[in-house]
N, C-alpha and C positions, 0 to 999 in steps of 0.2 A: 504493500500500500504506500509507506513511503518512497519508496523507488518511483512508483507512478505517480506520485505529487510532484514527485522533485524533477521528475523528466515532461510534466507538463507545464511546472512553474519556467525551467530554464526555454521553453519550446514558448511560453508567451515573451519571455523575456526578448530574446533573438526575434521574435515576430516583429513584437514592437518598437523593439532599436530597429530592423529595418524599414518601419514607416517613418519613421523619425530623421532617417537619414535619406529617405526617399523624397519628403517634404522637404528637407532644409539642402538637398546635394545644389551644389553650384550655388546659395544663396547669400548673400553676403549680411542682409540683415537679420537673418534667422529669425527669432525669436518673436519680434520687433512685429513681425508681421502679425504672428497668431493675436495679437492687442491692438494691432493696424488697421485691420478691415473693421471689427466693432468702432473703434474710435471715432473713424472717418463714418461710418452709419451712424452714431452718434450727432455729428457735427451737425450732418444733410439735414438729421429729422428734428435735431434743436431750432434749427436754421427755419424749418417751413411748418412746424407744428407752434414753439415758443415765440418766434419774432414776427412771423409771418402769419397765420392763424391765430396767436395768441391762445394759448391751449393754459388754463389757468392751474399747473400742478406745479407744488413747492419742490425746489429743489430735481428743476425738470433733466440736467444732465445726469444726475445720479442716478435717477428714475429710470429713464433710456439703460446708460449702462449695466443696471443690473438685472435686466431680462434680456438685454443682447447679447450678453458675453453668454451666460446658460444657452440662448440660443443657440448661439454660433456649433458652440459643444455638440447638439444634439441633430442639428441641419448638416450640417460637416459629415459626422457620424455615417448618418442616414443614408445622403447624396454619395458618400463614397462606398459604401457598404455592396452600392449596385453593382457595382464590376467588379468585384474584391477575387470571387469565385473566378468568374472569366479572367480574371489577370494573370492570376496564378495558376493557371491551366497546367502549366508544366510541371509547377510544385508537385500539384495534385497530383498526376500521375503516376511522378516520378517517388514520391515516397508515403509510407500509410502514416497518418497521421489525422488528429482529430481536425477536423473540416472549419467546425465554427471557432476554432483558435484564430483563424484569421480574422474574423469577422470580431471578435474581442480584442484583437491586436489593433484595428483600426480605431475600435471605440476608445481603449486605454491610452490610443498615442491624443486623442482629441479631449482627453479627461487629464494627462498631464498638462497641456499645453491653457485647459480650464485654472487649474491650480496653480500655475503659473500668471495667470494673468489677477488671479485674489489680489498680488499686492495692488494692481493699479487701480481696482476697485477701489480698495481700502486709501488710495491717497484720497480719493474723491470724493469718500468719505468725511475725511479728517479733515480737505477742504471749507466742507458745508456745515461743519463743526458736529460729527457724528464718530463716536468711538465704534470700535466693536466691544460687544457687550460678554457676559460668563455664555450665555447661552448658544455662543456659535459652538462650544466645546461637544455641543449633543447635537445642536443642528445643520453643522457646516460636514461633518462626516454623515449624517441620514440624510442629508438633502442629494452628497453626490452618488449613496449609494442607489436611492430609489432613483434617480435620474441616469444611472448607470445602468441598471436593470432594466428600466422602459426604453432607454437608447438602444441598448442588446436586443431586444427583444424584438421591437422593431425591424432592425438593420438585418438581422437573422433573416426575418421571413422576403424582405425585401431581396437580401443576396442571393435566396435560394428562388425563389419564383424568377427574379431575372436571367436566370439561365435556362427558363422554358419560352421564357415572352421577354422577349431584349427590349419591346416597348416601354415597358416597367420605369427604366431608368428614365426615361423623360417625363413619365407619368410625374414620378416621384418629386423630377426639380419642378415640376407646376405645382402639386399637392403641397409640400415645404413654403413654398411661395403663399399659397394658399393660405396656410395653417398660422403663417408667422400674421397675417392680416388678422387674422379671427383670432388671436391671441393677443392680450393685452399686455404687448409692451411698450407701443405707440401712446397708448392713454389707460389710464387708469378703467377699472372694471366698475367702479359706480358709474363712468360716463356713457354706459350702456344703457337701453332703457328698460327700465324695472322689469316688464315682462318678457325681455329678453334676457336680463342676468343670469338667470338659473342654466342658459343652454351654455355660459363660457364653465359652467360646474364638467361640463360634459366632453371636455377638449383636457387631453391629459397633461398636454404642454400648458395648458393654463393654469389648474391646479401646482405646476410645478414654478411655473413663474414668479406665480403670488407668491409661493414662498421664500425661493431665493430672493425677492423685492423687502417683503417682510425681514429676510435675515441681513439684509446690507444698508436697511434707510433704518433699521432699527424701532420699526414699528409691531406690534402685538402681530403675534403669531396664529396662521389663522390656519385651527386645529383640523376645522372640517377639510380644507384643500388639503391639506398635507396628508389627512389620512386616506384621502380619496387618492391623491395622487400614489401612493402606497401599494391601493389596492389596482388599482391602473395599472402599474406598473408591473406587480405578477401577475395579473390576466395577461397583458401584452406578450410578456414573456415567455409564460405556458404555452399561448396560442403560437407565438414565432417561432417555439422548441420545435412545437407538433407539425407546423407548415417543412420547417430543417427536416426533421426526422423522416418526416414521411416524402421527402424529394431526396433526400441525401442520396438515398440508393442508387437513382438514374442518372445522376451527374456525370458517371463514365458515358452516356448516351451521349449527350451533347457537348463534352467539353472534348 
């Protein structure tokens, strides 16, 4: 049993240094980027929601960045998850090895590159005169893991159906697109109208939203998303095991 831990721990390890060096090969500003793109979507939608609109939320840069950077994490994830299987075609055949280690190797290298971008939150933070509080100590690791779990879960079932309908993957960067709209990170979730609030309960990137916004403007924690995104989060997971599972087998068909 240990032997199989320690040869699947060192088999994610190598997975994920090589997405890591995939993303950053030839780049010069490495890092700089994965905090680049939010930043600069930051700026655009401070620019045409706050000055321009006039969208009346306190403290509207921090607001933006701390559901864009979670985003970023989980659209990243997703959208690259589509071709993971097709990519490494040759891996695949060429040695036995478990299949969705890839697809965890892509979510871990976009969960490091998450944790890395914490401190730039946190200057933003201490900007607009907000500490982090005792309770990121419980909430800042349960927030990545249920968001780690609904990202896997996801991206699973996404990498395994795109290798029977290669459509998928463009489906996916419209849906993404989709999804980041019907999610409040643009504006706050009271600016919905009442009888339609209950349907952002229903969007699991919402519930996950609200919470990382909750854990970085340091506002009361709002128990019902969090536990809803929870339960999201292994439904998704189950269902994208069971989608892998039961495709895993004809993958030598088409690959």
């Amino acid at each position: 049993m240990s032997r199989s831990f320690t040869y699947y721990q060192d088999l994610l390890v190598a997975l994920t240094n090589k997405e890591l060096k995939v993303r950053y090969q030839r780049s010069i500003l490495g890092y700089l980027w994965s905090v680049a793109n939010p930043l600069a979507m930051a700026l655009i939608f401070f620019v045409a929601f706050k000055i321009i609109m006039r969208v009346e939320v306190e403290n509207y840069t921090l607001f933006l960045i701390a559901g864009l950077f979670p985003w970023q994490w989980f659209s990243n994830s997703v959208n690259a998850s589509a071709m993971i299987f097709v990519s490494n075609a040759s891996l695949i055949k060429k040695i036995n090895f478990s299949r969705e280690s890839l697809v965890i190797a892509v979510v871990l290298n976009d969960l490091i590159h998450f944790i890395l971008s914490v401190p730039v939150i946190v200057i933003f933070m201490i900007f607009y005169g907000i500490r982090p509080n005792p309770g990121w100590i419980l909430y800042l690791p349960l927030l990545l893991l249920i968001q780690f779990v609904l990202t896997f879960g996801v991206a699973i079932a996404v990498a395994a159906i795109n290798l029977f309908f290669r459509d998928l993957e463009r489906i996916v960067g419209i849906l993404t697109v989709l999804l980041f709209y019907a999610t409040p990170i643009l504006y706050p979730a009271d600016m919905v109208p009442a009888q339609y609030r209950a349907l952002i309960m229903l969007n699991p990137a919402a519930t996950l939203v609200l919470g990382w916004r909750s854990l970085f403007m340091n506002t009361p924690m709002d128990f019902s998303a969090l536990g809803l995104a929870l339960v999201y989060s292994l439904v998704i997971l189950a269902a994208g095991y069971a989608v892998f599972h039961r495709l895993k087998w004809r993958f030598a068909e088409v690959l």
